[in-house]
N, C-alpha and C positions, 0 to 999 in steps of 0.2 A: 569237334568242340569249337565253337563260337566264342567268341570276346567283343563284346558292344562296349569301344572306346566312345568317355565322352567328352566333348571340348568345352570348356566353362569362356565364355562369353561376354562383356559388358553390355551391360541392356541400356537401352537409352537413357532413362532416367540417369545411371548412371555416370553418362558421358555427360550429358547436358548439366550435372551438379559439377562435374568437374572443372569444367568450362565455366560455370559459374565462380567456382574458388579461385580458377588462377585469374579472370577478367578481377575480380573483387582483392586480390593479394595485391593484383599490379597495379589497381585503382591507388591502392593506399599507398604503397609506394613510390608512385608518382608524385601523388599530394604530398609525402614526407617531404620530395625532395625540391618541389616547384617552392613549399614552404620555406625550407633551410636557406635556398637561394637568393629568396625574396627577403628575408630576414638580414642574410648577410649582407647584399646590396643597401637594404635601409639603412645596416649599422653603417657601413660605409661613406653612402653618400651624409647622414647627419656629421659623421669625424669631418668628412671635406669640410661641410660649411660651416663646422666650427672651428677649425684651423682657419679656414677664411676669414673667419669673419673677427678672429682674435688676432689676425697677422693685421687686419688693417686699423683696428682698433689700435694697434701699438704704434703706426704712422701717427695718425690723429689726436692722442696723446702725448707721443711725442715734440709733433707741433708745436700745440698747446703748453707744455711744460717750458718750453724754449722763447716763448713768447714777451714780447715786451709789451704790447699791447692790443687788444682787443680795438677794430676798427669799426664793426658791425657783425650784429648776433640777432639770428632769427631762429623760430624753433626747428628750421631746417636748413640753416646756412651760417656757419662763422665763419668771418672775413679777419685775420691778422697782421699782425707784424712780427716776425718770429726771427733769430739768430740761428744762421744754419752751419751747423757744425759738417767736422770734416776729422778725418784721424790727420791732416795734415794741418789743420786751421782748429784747435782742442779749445781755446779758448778768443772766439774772432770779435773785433772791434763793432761800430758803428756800421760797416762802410760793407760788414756782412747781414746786415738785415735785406729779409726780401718779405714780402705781403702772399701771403699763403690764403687758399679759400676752398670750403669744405660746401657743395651744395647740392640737395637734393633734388634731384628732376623727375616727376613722377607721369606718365602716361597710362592708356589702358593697358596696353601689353607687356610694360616692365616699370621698374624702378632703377633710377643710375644715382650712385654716386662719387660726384666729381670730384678730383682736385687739380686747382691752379694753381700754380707757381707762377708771381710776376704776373706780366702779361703773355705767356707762354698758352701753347694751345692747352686745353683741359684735358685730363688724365683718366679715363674711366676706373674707378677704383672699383666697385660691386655694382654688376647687371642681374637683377634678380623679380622675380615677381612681383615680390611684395615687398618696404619697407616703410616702417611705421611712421608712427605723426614723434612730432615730438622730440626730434632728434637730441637736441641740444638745449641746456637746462640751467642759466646760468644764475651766479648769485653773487652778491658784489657786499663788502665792510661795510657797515655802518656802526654809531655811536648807540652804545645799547647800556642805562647804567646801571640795570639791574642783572649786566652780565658780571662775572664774579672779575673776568678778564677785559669788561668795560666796552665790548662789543660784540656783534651778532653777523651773524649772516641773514641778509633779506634776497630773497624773488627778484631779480631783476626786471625789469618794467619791462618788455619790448616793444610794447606799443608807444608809450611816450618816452623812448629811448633817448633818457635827460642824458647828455654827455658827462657829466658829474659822476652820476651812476656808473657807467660804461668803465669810467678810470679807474675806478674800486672794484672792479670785478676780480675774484682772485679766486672761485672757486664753480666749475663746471658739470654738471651732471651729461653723461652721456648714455644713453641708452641705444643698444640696435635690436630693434625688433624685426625679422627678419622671416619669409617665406619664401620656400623656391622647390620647385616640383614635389608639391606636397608633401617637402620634407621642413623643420620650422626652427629656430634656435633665437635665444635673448641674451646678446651679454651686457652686463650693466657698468659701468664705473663712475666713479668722479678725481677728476682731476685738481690740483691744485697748481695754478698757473707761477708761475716762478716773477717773485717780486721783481718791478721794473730797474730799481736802482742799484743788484746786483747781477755778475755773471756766473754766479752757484745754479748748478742744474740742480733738480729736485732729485731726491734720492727714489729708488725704483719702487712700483707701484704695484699691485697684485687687481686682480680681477675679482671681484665680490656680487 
């Protein structure tokens, strides 16, 4: 008596669908994961450059709040006169002013911006692709009698930068409009400059 064993086989079609599912499983796979990667790196690199760009924004206001007087303001450079504190000098005289200068140098390959201290070498504060026009937005007291408070704030001239004007400046718009490897961030504030004839710092300020 005979017995015809039979052996069951995958036939091609079969293989070649196979090979299909797992190349098409791993495809997607991959893409999950090249995505996730790429995702988190964006979130990432945007945090850096807005912690950057809020750490420096707090120097520059700061400045500005310390300030006794504005020397020269263009819409991409404030040149001052500011009192520079210390935890060991909390409230310092005359003899602690120093001329502080915020300016933008823009070429084809980046945007810098500077700070001087004195006449001290300049400080590169942000090396970045791109920053915007417009930096600096100032506006200065004037007599207004249809204010209920009997004045206004006006636009400051820059171009006929009347010295008149310049002494009344008491209030700064500061915008950073900002790109850097195709990642992009705005932060906006305005400052109020701390009157000339007292040593009262301004109370602290929030980002808006």
């Amino acid at each position: 008596m005979s017995h015809t064993s039979k052996k069951r086989a995958f036939t091609l079609v079969e293989v070649l669908l196979g090979m299909s599912l797992t190349v098409l499983v791993g495809g997607i796979l991959y893409l999950m994961q090249t995505t996730g990667m790429s995702t988190v790196q964006k979130g990432t690199s945007q945090l850096l450059l807005n912690s950057e760009i809020r750490n420096k924004m707090e120097r520059i206001t700061s400045d500005l709040r310390n300030s006794k007087e504005i020397l020269e303001i263009k819409p991409d450079l404030v040149k001052m006169r500011c009192y520079k504190y210390s935890a060991t000098n909390p409230d310092p005289g005359e003899d602690a002013l120093i001329t502080v200068t915020y300016e933008i140098e823009r070429d084809e390959k980046q945007h810098v911006l500077w700070r001087t201290e004195n006449r001290e070498n300049p400080v590169k504060m942000l090396s970045l692709d791109k920053i915007g026009e417009d930096v600096f937005q100032p506006f200065y007291e004037g007599h207004d009698p249809a204010s209920p408070v009997g004045w206004s704030y006006y636009p400051f001239d820059m171009i006929s930068n009347d010295s008149g004007q310049r002494q009344r400046i008491s209030l700064i718009k500061i915008k950073l409009d900002l790109s850097h490897q195709r990642e992009s961030a705005v932060v906006v504030t305005s400052v109020s400059l701390r009157p000339a004839a007292t040593r009262i710092r301004q109370p602290n300020w929030k980002f808006r």
